[in-house]
N, C-alpha and C positions, 0 to 999 in steps of 0.2 A: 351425819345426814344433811348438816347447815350446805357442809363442803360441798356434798355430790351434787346435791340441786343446783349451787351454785354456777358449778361447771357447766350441767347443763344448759342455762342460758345462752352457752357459747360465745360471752366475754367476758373480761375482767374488771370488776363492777371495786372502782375505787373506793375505798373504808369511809375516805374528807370529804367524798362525793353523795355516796347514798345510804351512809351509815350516818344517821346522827348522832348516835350514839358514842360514837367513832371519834367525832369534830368535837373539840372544847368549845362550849359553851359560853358566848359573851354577848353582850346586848348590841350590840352591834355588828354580830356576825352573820353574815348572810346564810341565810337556811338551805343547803341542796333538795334538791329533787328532781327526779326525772319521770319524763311520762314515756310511757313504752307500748307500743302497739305492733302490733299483725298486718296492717294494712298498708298500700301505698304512699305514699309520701302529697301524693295529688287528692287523697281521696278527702272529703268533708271531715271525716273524723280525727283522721292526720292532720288538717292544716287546722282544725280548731284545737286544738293540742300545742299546736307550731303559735296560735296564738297567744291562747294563754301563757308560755312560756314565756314570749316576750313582754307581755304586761305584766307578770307578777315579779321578772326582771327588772323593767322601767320601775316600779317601784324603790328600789335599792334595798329591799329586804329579802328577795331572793336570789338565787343563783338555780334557776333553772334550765334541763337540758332537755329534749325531744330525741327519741327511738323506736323510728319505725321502721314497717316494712319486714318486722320477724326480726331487729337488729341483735334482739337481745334473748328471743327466743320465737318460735312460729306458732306455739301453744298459748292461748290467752291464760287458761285455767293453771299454766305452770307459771306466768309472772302473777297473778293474783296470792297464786303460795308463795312466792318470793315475797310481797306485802305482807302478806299476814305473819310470814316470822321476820320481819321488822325493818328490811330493805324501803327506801323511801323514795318510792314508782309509785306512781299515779295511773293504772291500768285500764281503758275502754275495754269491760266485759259486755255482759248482755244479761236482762232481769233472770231467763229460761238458763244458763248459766248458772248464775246464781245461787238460785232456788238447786240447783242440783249437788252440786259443788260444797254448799253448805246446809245443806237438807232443810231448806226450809220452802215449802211445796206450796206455800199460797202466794209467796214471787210470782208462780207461773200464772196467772192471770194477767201481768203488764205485758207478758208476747202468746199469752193462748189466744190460737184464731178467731178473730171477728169479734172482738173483746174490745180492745181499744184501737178505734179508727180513726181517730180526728189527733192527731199532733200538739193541736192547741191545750191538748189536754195534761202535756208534759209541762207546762209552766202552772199548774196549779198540784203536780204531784206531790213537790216535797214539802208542802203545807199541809200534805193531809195525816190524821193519826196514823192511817196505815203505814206510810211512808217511814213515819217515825218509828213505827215498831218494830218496821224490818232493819232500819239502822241499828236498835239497841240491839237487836238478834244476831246482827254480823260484827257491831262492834266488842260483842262477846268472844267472838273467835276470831278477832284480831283487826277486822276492816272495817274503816270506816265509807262508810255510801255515801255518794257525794252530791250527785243528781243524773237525770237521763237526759238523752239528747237524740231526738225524732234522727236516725240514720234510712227512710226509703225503705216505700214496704216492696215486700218478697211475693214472687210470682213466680209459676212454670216456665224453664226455658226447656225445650224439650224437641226429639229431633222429630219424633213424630205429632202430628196437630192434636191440638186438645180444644176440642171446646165444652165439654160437660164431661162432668165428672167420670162418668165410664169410662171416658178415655183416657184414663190414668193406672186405667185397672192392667198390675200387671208392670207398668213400667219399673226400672230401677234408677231411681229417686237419689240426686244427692240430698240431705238435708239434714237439719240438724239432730243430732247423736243423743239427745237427751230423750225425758218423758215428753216434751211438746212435739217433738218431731217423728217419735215413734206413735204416739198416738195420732196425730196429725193424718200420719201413713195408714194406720187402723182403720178410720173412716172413710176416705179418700180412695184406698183400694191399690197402694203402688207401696213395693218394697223400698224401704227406708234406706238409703248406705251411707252411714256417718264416716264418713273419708274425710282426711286435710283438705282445705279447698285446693292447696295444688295440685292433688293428684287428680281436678275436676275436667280440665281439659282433655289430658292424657288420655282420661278414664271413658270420655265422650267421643273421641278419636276414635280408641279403640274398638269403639260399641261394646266397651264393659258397661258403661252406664248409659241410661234414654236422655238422662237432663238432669237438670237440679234446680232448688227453688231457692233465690235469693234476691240480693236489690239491683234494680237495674245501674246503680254506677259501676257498682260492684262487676257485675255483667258485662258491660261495657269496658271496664279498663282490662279488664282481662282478655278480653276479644272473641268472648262466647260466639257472637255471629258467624266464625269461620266454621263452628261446629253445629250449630243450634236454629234452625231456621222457623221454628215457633217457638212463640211467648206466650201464653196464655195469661192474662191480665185478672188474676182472681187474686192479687191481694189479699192474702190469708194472717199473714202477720204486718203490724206493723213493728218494724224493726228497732228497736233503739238502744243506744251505746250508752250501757250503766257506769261511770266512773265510779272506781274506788279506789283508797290508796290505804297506807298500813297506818291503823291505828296506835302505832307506836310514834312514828314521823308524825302522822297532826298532833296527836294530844303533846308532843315536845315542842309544839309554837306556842306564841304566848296567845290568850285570849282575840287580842286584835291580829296578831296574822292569821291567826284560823278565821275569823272573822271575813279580810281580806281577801283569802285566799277560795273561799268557800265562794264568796260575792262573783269572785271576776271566773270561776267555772259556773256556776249554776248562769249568769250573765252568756258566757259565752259560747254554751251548750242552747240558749235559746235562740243568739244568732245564728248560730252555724248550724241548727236545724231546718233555718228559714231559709237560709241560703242552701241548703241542700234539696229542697223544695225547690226552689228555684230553677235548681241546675237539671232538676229530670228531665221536663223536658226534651232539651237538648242530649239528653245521652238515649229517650226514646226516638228522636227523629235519628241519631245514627242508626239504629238498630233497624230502623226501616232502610234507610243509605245501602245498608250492608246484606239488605235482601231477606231480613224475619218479616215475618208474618205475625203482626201484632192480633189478637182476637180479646175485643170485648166481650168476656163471657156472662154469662148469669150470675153476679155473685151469689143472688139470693139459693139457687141449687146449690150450690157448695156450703154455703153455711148451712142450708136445711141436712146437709150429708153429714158436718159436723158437730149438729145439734146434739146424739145421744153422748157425746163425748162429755158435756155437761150431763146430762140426765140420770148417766153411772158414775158422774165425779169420777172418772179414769184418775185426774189429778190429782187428787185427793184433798181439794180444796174447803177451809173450815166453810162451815153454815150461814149463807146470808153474806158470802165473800163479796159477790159480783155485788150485789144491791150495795152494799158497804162501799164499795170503791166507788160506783156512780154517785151514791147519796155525796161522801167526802171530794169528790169532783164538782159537784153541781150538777151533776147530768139528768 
């Protein structure tokens, strides 16, 4: 079974490279690992990747290596199964992921809509109990959670105008394939289609699909504008890039490289979320360049649309969750 999965990543994942298991152990020997993503090579979450690689290298205790852009496979949820049986990839999932992936359904609260909006709020996460409980929950089935990092929240690109929620009634929706994105789709009023994001252009070409809802860098480096000439600006999720890597590969560092190693990601998930911040802007004024039609909507409609989605726990979230995350935030 190790075999076939393996293949499927679609390279040859060296034993001395990302097996530790593999490499004879001496106190001196540099530790491999590699970080593996789905994204482009430009995008925020790739080059804070591309950083950390290089700082935990300057150190002389590692030998770190970066794979992006799909290098190693174009499924995030099939490198996180390579992690957990004992491959040592450091993988940007997402909380909604997660929670699904490993059944554990009160994750979905860090990307359920209109839940967490403020960013800032990602540097006081992995202090809180809750944080902590989801780590012993996934480090049971193999992965260790490492910290989040704010990736740009997601909004309607879509080829017909949306400004209030009725206008979505009806559409076919790319978005995400889990329980947050199908229910998302339940109140909202637009059929959900969980397709690879590259089939999303294609798919908008064709008039198979109306649009789909994601982040605008993400939008932008792909070149939605030649298909997509509104954006509806409702901010429903904010997005963010859960790292994990295989709890076999950390717990084989000694105490201070885990230490080290944990420091200069959780460090550098809070820069490169600020500078991701930063750079929206600038990929909103393209989006205008190229002829969308930006609309600030009512958030306040859309969240009062996604209000019963709370009310019937669709999510199936324990008791006192939401109060609980606010209280261990500060909020």
């Amino acid at each position: 079974m190790k075999k076939t999965m393996l293949c499927s990543l679609g390279a040859v994942l060296l034993c001395g490279l990302l097996l530790p298991s593999c490499t004879k152990k001496t106190s001196d020997a540099k530790i491999p690992v590699t970080f593996a993503g789905t994204e482009a090579a430009t995008t925020g979450q790739s080059r804070m990747m591309q950083s950390v690689a290089d700082k935990l290298n300057a150190t002389g205790r590692f030998n770190a290596a970066v794979q992006v852009a799909g290098a190693l496979s174009g499924d995030t949820d099939a490198l996180v199964t390579q992690a957990k049986l004992g491959i040592s990839l450091v993988v940007p999932s997402d909380p909604g992921r997660l929670a699904s992936q490993f059944n554990i359904p009160d994750m979905n609260i860090l990307m359920a809509p209109y839940i967490l909006t403020d960013p800032a709020d990602l540097k006081k996460l992995p202090d809180t109990a809750l944080f902590k409980e989801w780590q012993a929950q996934l480090e049971k089935q193999g992965i260790i959670y490492i910290t989040n990092m704010y990736n740009g929240f997601r909004s309607f690109y879509t080829t017909t105008p949306v400004k209030h929620v009725a206008d979505l009634s009806g559409l076919r929706i790319r978005g995400f394939g889990n329980a947050i994105g199908n229910n998302l789709a339940k109140y909202l009023g637009f059929a959900n289609i969980g397709i690879s994001w590259g089939e999303v252009f294609p798919g908008i070409q064709s008039k198979t699909l109306d649009g789909c809802e994601v982040q605008v860098a993400t939008a932008d480096g792909s070149r939605l504008y030649e298909v997509v000439k509104n954006l509806a600006m409702t901010k429903h999720y904010m997005l963010q890039s859960a790292f994990v890597c295989s709890s076999t590969f950390y717990n084989s560092m000694s105490p201070s490289d885990r230490e080290l190693f944990t420091k200069i990601m959780r460090e550098a998930a809070l820069e490169y979320g600020e500078i991701i911040r930063n750079e929206e802007g600038g990929y909103y004024d393209n989006m205008k360049k190229n002829g969308v039609n930006i609309v600030d909507v009512d958030i306040a409609e859309f969240q009062k649309a996604v209000d019963p989605l709370y009310k019937n726990n669709d999510l199936g979230f324990s008791a006192g969750l939401k109060e609980r995350l606010f209280k261990e935030l500060g909020k």
